[in-house]
MARVEXDO-717188 format. One record per residue (C-alpha): x, y, z. Coordinates in pm, whole numbers, padded with zeros to 5 digits, always signed. Example, Ala and Ser with C-alpha at 12.3 -4.5 7.8 and 13.67 -1.06 7.14 Angstrom:
BEGIN
+01230-00450+00780
+01367-00106+00714
END
This chain:
BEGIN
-03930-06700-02468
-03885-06846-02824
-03817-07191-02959
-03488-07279-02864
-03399-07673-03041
-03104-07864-02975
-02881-07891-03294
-02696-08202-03323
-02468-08006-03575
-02365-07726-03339
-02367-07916-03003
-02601-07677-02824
-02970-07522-02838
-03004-07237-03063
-03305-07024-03113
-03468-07160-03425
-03485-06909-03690
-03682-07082-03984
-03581-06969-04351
-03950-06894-04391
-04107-06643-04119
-04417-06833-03979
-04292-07183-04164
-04110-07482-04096
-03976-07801-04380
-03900-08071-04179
-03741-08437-04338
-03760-08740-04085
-03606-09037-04218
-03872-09323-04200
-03777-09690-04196
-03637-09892-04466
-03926-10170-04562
-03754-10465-04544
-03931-10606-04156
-04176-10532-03947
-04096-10198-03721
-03976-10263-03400
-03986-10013-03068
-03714-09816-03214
-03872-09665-03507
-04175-09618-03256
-04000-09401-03059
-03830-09244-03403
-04235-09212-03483
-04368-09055-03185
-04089-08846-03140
-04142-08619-03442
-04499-08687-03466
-04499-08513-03136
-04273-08220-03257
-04503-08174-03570
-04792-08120-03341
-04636-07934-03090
-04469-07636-03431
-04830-07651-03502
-04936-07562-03176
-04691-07279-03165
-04873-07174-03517
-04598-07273-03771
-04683-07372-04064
-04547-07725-04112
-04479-07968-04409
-04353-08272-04304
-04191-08521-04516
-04081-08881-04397
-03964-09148-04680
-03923-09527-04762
-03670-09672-04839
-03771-09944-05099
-03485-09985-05241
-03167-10190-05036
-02968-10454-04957
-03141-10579-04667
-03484-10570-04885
-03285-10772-05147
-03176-11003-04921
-03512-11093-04710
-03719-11102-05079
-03419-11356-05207
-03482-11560-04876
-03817-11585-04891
-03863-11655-05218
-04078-11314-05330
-03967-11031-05529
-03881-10721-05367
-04207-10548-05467
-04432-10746-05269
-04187-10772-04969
-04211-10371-04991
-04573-10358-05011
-04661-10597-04735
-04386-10397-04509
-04546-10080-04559
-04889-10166-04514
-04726-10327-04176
-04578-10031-04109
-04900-09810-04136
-05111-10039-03886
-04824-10026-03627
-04793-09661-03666
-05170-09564-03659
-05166-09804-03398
-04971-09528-03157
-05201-09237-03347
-04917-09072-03538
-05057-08812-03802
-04952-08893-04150
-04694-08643-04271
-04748-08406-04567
-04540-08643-04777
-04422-08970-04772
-04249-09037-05065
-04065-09365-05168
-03709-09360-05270
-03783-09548-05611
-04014-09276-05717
-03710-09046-05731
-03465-09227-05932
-03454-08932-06214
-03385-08643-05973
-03081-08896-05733
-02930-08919-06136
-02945-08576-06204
-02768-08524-05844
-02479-08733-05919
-02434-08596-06250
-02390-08261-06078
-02141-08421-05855
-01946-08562-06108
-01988-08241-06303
-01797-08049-05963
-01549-08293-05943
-01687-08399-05580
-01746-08766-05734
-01599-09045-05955
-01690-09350-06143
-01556-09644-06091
-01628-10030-06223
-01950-09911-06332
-02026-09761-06014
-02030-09429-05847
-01865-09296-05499
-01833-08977-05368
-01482-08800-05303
-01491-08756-04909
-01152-08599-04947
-01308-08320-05182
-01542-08219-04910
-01351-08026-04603
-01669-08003-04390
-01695-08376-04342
-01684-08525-03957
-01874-08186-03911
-02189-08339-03771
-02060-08667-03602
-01778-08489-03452
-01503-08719-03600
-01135-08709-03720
-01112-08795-04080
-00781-08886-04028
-00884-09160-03777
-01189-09242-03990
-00967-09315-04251
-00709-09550-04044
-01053-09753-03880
-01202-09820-04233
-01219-10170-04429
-01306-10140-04771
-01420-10445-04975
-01254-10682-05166
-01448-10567-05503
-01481-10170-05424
-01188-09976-05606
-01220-09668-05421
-00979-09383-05370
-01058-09331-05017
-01185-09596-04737
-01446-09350-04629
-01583-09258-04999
-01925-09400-05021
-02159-09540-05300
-02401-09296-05476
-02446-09583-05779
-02399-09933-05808
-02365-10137-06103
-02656-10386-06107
-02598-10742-05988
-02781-11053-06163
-03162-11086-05976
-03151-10730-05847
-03349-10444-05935
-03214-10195-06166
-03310-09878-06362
-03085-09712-06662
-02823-09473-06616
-02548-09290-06757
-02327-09495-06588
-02456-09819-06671
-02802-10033-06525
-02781-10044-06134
-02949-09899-05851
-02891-09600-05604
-02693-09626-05285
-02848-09572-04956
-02733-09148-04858
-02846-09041-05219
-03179-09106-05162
-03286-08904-04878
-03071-08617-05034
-03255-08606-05375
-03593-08620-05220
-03537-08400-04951
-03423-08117-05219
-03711-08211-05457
-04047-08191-05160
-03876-07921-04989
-03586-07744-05161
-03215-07746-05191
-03218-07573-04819
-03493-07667-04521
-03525-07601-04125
-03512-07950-03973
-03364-08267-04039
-03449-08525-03812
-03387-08904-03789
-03267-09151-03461
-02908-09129-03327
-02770-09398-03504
-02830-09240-03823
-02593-08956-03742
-02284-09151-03885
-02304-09222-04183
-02632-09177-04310
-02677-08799-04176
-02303-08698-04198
-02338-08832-04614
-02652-08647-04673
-02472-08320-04581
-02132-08393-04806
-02350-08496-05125
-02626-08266-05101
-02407-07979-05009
-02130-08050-05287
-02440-08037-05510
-02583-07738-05458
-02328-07567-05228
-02566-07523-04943
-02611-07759-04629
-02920-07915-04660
-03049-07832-04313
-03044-07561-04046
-03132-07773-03757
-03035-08159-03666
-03246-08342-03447
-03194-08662-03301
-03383-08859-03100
-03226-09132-02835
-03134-09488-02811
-03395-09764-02698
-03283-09946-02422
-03448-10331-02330
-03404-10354-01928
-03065-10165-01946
-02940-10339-02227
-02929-10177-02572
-03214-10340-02763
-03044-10623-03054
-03124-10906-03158
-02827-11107-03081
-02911-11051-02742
-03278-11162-02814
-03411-10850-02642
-03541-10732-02988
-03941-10624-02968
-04170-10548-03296
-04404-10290-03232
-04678-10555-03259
-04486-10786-02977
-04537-10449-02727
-04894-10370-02820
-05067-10726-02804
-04921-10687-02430
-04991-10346-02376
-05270-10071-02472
-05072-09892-02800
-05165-09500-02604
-04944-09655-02279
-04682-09717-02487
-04701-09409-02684
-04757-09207-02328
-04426-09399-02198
-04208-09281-02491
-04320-08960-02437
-04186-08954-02059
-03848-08899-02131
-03679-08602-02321
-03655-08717-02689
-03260-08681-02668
-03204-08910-02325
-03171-09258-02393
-03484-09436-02289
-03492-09789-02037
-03807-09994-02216
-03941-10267-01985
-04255-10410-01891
-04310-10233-01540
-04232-09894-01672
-04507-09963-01928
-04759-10125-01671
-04664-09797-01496
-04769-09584-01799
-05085-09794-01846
-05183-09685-01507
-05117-09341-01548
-05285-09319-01898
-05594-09470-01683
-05596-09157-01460
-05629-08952-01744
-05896-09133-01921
-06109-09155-01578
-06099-08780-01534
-06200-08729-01920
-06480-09013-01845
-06560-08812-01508
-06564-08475-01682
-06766-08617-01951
-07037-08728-01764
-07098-08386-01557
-07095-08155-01849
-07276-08400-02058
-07357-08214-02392
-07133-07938-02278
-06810-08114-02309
-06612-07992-02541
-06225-07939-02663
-06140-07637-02836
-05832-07519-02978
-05715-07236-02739
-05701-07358-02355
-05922-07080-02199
-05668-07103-01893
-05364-06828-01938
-05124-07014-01720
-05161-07335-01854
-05119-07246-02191
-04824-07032-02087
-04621-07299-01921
-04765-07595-02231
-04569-07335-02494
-04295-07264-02241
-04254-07684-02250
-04213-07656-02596
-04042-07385-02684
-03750-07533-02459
-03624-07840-02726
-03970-07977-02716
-03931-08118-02364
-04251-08349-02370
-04160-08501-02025
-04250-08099-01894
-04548-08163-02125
-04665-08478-01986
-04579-08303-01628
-04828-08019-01711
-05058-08327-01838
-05097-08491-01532
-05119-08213-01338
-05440-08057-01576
-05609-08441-01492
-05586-08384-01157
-05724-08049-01102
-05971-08153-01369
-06073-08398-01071
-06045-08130-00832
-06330-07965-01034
-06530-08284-01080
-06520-08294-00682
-06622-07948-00662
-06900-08032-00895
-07022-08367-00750
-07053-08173-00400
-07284-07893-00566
-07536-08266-00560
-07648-08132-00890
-07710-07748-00803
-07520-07663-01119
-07247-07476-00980
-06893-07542-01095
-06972-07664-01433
-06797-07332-01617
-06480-07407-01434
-06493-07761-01463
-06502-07686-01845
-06253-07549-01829
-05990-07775-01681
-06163-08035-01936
-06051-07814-02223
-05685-07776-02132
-05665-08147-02036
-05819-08185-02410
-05557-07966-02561
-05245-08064-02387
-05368-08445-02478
-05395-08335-02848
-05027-08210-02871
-04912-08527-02704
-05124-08742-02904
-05299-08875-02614
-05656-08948-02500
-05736-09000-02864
-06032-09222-02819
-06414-09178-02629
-06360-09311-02252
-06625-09510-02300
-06434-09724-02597
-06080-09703-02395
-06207-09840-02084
-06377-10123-02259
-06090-10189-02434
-05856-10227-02147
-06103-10380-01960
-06124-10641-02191
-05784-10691-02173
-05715-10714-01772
-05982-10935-01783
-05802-11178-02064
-05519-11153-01803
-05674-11277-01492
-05919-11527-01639
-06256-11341-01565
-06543-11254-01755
-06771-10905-01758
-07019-11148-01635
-06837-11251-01374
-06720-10965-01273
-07112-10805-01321
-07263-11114-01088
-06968-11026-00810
-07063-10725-00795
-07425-10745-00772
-07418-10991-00474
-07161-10703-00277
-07463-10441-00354
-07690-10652-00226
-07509-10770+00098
-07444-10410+00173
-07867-10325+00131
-07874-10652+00412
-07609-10478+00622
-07405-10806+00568
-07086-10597+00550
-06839-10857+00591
-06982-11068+00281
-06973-10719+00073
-06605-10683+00210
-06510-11024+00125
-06648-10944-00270
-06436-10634-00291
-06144-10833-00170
-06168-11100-00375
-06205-10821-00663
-05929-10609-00539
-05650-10907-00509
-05737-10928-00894
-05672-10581-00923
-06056-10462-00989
-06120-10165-00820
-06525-10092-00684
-06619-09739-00740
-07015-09671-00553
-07105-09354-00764
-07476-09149-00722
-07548-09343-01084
-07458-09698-00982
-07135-09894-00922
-06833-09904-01184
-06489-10095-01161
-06201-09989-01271
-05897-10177-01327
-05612-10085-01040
-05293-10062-01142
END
């Protein structure tokens, strides 16, 4: 089997043929800096953070470039409100944006350039427009022609015609067509502006993605990828300008992850259902939520609520135990290296990918490694220390290992996950380590008086606070039951 991806622009999965043997240029477009990111862009995030590790796995060669916008109306508009200049609104969103996003343990791309760094190479794309014919001025501003581009509607799948009848133009734009859109605008008073040929302004949004997708990876790459509702306009603008330009469409491939979904109801905030990345992960552990997005096929619309994600926490436990569990039996011996020593299960992880990068097969085959890992363990454990088992136990640890590593999962020792979690259950049903240490204790030492029913009593009482007792030949642990 090869890669076969799902191209938004041709409605079906093609084999991927990159324009580099053994290479792939991928653009994501990243968030525009004006807020704090909310579980949209996380998904946006994790998405192609998972398809970047999962080309590598297949042994492509990636670069990966995701932008900033830095330069917009909305970041005007939130500096003007609160009173700061666009500059530090920028800076304090994108440091934001980094501690949410390492937060879920995305891999920083190869390049993550910021529109305003590319002002010189968006001019010298419009003046090649202009040059072609495919764009006008206007007012001191700039639009593309839509009706000079034949291809357009290509990716969205819609009618010009009817395009044209549904548009409103405003009062102050003298375009020649509703649907031609801004590649300059003249500067307004209190806005940032650079020179031009066309007078001081600033770029419009499509231009910006175009010019630095054509400067970090060339006038012609593999993948473009981005959320849904970037397909019309932003995507279906990106093609028209940067293929009037250059006379090539700027990507082979068009991926596009789904909507987000708030308990059935499309995530906005007029409906007050609206969730920052930091609102889901003071709630829940960051890996859970990173494990849920992961649990649905990147193109399916996905339901966010919290039982799904209380759900996810509880799976995300089972894997951690049986890396804890593995851990502890091979001791020194533990170890994940980069080729799963276990034919099948590397056969049906690549299969997973290689079919649109179907991570909920991924996470299938992830579950499924944990528990035969445990399997192992058991086989181990009933050895009572003989040795035996430990080379195939290793083995099921490694695949777990490297199936975790291309979903970004089970990035942290057991040791510090459990204690983190643990920490937070406890938060949640007002007990201490302490507490929960003493309670304990006084069941161990019931159970060495035979005074069962005291000892069942404790676990009870821990149990209906969902603290599960676990007697083990080293001593008792708890675990929190989801």
């Amino acid at each position: 089997m090869t890669l076969r991806i799902y191209n938004t622009l041709s409605g079906h999965k093609e084999e991927f043929k990159p324009l580099t043997p053994g290479e792939v240029r991928m653009y994501v477009c990243g968030v525009t800096v004006y807020d704090r990111c909310h579980i949209g862009h996380a998904r946006a995030g994790v998405v192609f953070d998972f398809v970047y590790r999962a080309l590598k796995r297949l042994g492509f060669k990636v670069t990966y470039v995701r932008n900033f916008t830095d330069v917009d109306d909305k970041i005007i508009k939130r500096a003007a409100e609160r009173g700061i200049s666009c500059d530090e609104l920028v800076r304090e969103n994108i440091a934001a944006f980094y501690e949410d996003m390492d937060s879920l343990f995305l891999l920083r791309p190869d390049h993550e350039p910021r529109a305003t760094g590319y002002i010189a190479q968006m001019q010298e794309m419009i003046k090649t427009l202009l040059a072609k014919g495919a764009a006008y001025e206007s007012g001191g501003d700039v639009f593309f022609s839509v009706e000079d581009f034949s291809d357009y509607g290509k990716l969205s799948k819609r009618n010009v015609d009817e395009l044209v009848s549904g548009a409103r133009v405003a009062v102050n734009e003298d375009k020649k067509n509703p649907l031609d859109f801004a590649l300059w605008k003249s500067a307004k008073p209190g806005e940032p502006k650079w020179p031009s040929p066309w007078g001081e302004g600033r770029p419009g949004w499509h231009i910006e993605c175009s010019a630095m997708g054509k400067e970090l990876l060339g006038a012609q790459f593999d993948v473009h990828g981005g959320g849904k509702d970037l397909v019309f306009p932003h995507h279906e603008n990106e093609i028209a300008q940067s293929q009037g330009a250059s006379g090539l469409p700027p990507a082979r491939y068009w991926m596009h992850n789904g909507f987000v979904n708030i308990n059935k109801e499309k995530m906005s905030k007029s409906l007050g259902n609206f969730f920052t990345i930091r609102d889901v992960t003071k709630k829940f552990d960051p890996e859970a939520v990173r494990l849920y997005l992961l649990s649905t096929h990147y193109r399916s619309p996905i339901d966010f609520a919290d039982e799904y994600l209380r759900e996810a926490q509880g799976t995300l436990d089972y894997l951690y135990r049986a890396v804890h569990r593995s851990e502890k039996l091979l001791g020194a011996g533990a170890h994940a290296p980069s080729e799963i020593p276990l034919e099948d299960v590397n056969a049906r992880l690549v299969s997973a990918i290689e079919d649109d990068f179907n991570s909920a097969e991924v996470m299938a085959l992830f579950i499924e490694a944990a528990k035969t890992t445990n399997m192992a363990c058991k086989d181990v454990e009933g050895k009572k220390g003989e040795g035996g088992g430990l080379a195939e136990l290793a083995k099921h640890y490694a695949a777990l290992r490297v199936i975790g590593s291309v979903l970004g999962l089970l990035n942290r020792p057991s040791g510090e996950y459990f204690k983190t979690t643990k920490a937070r259950h406890l938060a949640d049903v007002g007990l201490s380590e302490t507490q929960v240490a003493d309670l304990i204790h006084s069941r161990n030492e019931a159970r060495k008086t035979k005074n069962f029913a005291v000892a069942d009593t404790i676990r009870k009482t821990l149990l209906d606070r969902q603290i599960e007792i676990e007697d083990t030949r080293d001593g008792t642990e708890w675990w929190v039951r989801r």
